[in-house]
N, C-alpha and C positions, 0 to 999 in steps of 0.2 A: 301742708307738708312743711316741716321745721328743717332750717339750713344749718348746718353747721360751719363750721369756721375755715374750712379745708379748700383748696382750691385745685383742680386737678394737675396742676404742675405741682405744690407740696404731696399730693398723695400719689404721684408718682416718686417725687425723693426719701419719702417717708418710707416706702415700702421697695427701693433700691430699684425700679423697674423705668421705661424710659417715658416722658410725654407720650409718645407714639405708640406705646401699650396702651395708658390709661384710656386715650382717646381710640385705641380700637376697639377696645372692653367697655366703650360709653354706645359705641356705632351699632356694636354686636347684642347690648342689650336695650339698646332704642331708646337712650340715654342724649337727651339735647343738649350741645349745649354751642360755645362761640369761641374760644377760645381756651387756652391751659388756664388763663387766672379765670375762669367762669365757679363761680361758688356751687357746690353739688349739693343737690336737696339730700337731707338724712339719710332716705331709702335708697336712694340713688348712691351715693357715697358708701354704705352699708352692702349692693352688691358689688360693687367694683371691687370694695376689700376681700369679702367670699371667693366673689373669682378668681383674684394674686394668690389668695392663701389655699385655697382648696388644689391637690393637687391631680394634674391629669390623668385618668385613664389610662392604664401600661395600651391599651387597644385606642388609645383616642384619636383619631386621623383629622388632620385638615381639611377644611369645606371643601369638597371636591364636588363636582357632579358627578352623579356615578350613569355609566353604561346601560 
């Protein structure tokens, strides 16, 4: 798998959202990684950005556990 150049504190600045988004949209999709300056593999890097830009669900609720 090919790295690009991107580090998840830039692809958090790059796309106006905060560390703490990138790194729950890395946890959320089973994304390893060590810290914000950790370099994202392409695919890795490729979903984080789908996720910021694609947008939510008018129906989309929070992880909840349901009853």
């Amino acid at each position: 798998m090919g790295f690009v150049d991107i580090a998840i504190a830039d692809l958090a600045a790059d796309y106006g959202v905060s560390v703490e988004t990138v790194c729950a949209w890395c946890d959320r999709l089973g994304i390893r990684y060590t810290s914000p300056q950790t370099r994202l593999p392409l695919e890795d890097a490729k979903a984080i950005i789908l996720a910021l830009t694609t947008p939510a669900p008018a129906n989309d609720q929070p992880d909840t556990p349901q009853s």
